[in-house]
C-alpha positions in Angstrom: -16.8 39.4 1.5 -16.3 35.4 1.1 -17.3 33.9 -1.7 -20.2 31.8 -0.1 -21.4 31.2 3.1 -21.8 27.3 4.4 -24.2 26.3 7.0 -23.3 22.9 8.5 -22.9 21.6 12.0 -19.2 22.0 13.7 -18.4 18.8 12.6 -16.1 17.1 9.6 -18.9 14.8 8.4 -21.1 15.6 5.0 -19.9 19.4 5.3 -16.6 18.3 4.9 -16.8 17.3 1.3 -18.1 20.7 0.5 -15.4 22.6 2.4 -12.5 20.4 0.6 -14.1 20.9 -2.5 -14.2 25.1 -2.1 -10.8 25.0 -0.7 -9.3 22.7 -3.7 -11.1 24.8 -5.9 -9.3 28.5 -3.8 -12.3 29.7 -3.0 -13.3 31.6 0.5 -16.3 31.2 3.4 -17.8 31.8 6.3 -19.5 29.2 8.1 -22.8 30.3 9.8 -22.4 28.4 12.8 -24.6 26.0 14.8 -27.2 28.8 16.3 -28.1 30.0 12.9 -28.4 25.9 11.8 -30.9 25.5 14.4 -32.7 28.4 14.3 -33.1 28.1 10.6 -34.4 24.7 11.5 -37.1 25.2 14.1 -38.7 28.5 12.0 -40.5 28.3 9.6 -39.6 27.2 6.1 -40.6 30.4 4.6 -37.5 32.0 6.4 -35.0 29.6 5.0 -32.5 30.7 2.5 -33.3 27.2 0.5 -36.0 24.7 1.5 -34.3 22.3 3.6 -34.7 19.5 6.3 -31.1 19.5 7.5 -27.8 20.5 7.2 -25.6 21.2 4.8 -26.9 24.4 2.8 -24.4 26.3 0.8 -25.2 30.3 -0.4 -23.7 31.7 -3.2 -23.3 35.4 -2.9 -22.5 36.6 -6.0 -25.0 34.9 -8.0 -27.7 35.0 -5.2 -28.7 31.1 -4.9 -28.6 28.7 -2.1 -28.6 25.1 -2.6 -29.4 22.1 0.2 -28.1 18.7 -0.5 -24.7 18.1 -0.4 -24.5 15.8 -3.6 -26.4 18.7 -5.3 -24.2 21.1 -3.8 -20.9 19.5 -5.4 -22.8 19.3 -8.8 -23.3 23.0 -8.9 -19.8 23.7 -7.7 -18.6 21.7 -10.2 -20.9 23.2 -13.1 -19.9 26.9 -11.4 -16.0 26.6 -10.9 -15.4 24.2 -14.2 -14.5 21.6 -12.1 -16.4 18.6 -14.0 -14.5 16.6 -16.5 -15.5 16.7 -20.2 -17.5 14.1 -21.1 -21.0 13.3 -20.0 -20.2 9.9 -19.2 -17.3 11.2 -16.5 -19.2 13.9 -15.5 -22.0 11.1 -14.6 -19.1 9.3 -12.6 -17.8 12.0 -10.8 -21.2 12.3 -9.5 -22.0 8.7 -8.4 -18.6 8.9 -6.6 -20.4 11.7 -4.7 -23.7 9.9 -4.2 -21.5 6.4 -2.8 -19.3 9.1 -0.8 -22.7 10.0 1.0 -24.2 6.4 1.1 -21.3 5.4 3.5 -21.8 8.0 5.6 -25.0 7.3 5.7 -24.3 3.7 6.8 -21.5 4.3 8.7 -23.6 6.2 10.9 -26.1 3.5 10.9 -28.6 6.3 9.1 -27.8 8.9 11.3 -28.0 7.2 14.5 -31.4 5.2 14.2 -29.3 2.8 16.2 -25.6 2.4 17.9 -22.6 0.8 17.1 -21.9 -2.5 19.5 -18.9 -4.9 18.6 -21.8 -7.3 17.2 -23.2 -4.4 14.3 -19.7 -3.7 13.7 -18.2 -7.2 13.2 -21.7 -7.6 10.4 -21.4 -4.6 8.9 -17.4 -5.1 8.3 -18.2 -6.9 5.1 -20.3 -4.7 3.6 -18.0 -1.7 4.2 -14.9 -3.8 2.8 -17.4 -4.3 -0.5 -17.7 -0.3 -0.5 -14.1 -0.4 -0.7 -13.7 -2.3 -3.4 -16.1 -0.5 -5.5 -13.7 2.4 -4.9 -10.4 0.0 -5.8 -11.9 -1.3 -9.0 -13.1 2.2 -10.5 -9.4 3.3 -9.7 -8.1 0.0 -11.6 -10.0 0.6 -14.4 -9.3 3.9 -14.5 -5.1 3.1 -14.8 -4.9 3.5 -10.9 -2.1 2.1 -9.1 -0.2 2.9 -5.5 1.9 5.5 -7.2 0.4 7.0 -9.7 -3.4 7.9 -11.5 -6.8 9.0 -10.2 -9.9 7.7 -9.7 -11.4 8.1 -13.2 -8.2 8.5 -14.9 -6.6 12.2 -16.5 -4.0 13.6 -15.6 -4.4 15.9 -12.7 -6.9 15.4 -9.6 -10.8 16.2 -9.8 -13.6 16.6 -8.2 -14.3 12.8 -7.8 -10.6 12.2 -6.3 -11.3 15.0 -3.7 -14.7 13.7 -2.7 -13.0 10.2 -2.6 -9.9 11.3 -0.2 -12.0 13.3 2.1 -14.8 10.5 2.4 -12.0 7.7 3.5 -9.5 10.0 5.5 -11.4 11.8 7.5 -13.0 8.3 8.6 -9.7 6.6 8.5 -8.0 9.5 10.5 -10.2 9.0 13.9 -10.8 5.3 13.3 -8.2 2.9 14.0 -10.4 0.0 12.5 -11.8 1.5 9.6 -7.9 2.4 8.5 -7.0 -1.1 9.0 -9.5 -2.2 7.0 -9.3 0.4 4.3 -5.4 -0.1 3.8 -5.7 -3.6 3.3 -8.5 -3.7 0.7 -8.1 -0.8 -1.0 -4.2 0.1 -1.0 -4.5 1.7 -4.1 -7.0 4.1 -3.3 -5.6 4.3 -0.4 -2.4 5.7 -1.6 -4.5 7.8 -3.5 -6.2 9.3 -0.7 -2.4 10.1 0.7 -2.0 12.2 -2.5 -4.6 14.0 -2.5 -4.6 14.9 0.8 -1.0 16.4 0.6 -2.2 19.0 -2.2 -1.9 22.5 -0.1 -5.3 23.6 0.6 -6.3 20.2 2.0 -3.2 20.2 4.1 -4.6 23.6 5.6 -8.4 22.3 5.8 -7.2 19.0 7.1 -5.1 21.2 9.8 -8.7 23.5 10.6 -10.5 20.6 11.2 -8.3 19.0 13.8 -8.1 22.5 15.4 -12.0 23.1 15.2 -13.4 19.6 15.9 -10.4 17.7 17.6 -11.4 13.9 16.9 -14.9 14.3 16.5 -16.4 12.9 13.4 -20.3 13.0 13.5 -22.2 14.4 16.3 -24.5 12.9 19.1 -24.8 9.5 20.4 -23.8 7.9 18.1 -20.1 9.8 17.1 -19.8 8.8 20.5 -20.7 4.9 19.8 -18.2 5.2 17.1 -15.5 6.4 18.6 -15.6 3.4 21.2 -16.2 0.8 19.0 -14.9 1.5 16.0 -11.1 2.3 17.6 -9.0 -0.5 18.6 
């Protein structure tokens, strides 16, 4: 049997941080697939494995709990498979990288499609995602980050926070021409972090699935479509 069972749509997006982090971490699951998502959805809550309102929800097997949320998911991953740094005040850190990680997507989707991308939202918005950037740029400068060496919050070998941090910028970079233009020249450092990070092993594979499973897509709907035609040069 795998080690937990994840419920998310077929689609990179805020699963994705939660597969990267089992598969840096060598652990195994199944994905329950989009039928049992909506089923879940449209029955009652009393059915659910966890009280949720969407997508992800991750089941631990062996110690019999399901969590919903995926910041609250990569807490108790981290708590469960040691993955947290020492201190409280990096532990804290590693967890608002994982809260910002979920605020862009959030706005990069313009909150889950409440409206579409045009060239106009995209050419206002550009600002505010180079300012995300940089929040990402500085933590890594003041964390001994530079384009050949370091991690996000310093130490010597990649955590939770530097997995979160590559998955959030290439999967987006990956299947958006813009965004990677954007993201190499404001954030180079971070960006050569990403690079790293992504060419550990078990991210090479997951990074290899999801091009198999999902091809280009990105987010669902209307509006993965919106951003696949504006936000690609």
């Amino acid at each position: 049997m795998a080690d937990y069972e994840l419920l998310y749509w077929s689609a990179p997006f805020r699963g994705q941080f939660i597969r990267a982090v089992l598969a840096f971490a060598g652990k195994t699951w199944t994905e329950g697939g989009d039928t049992k998502i909506a089923r879940l959805m449209e029955g009652p809550v009393k059915d659910m494995p966890v009280p949720f309102m969407g997508p992800p929800v991750l089941i631990d097997h062996m110690a019999s709990v399901a969590l919903a949320e995926m910041p609250a998911i990569i807490l108790y991953l981290g708590e469960t498979l040691d993955l947290m740094p020492d201190t409280p005040e990096l532990r804290a850190m590693t967890i608002k990288i994982v809260n910002d990680a979920n605020d862009v997507i959030d706005e990069i989707t313009l909150n889950g499609g409440d409206h579409m991308w045009t060239e106009k939202r995209w050419q206002e918005f550009m600002p505010r995602l180079a300012k995300w950037m940089s929040i990402w740029e500085d933590t890594g400068r003041r964390n001994g980050l530079d384009k050949d060496a370091g991690h996000i919050l310093g130490g010597r070998a990649p955590g939770i926070a530097d997995v979160i941090t590559a998955t959030l910028w290439t999967t987006m970079t990956e299947r958006f021409s813009k965004i990677r233009d954007l993201f190499e020249e404001t954030a180079p450092m971070t960006a050569a972090l990403c690079q790293r990070v992504s060419a550990l092993p078990p991210l090479i594979k997951l990074a290899e699935t999801a091009r198999k499973d999902y091809g280009q897509a990105y987010a669902g709907g209307q509006i993965g479509a919106s951003m696949a035609k504006i936000l690609n040069d």
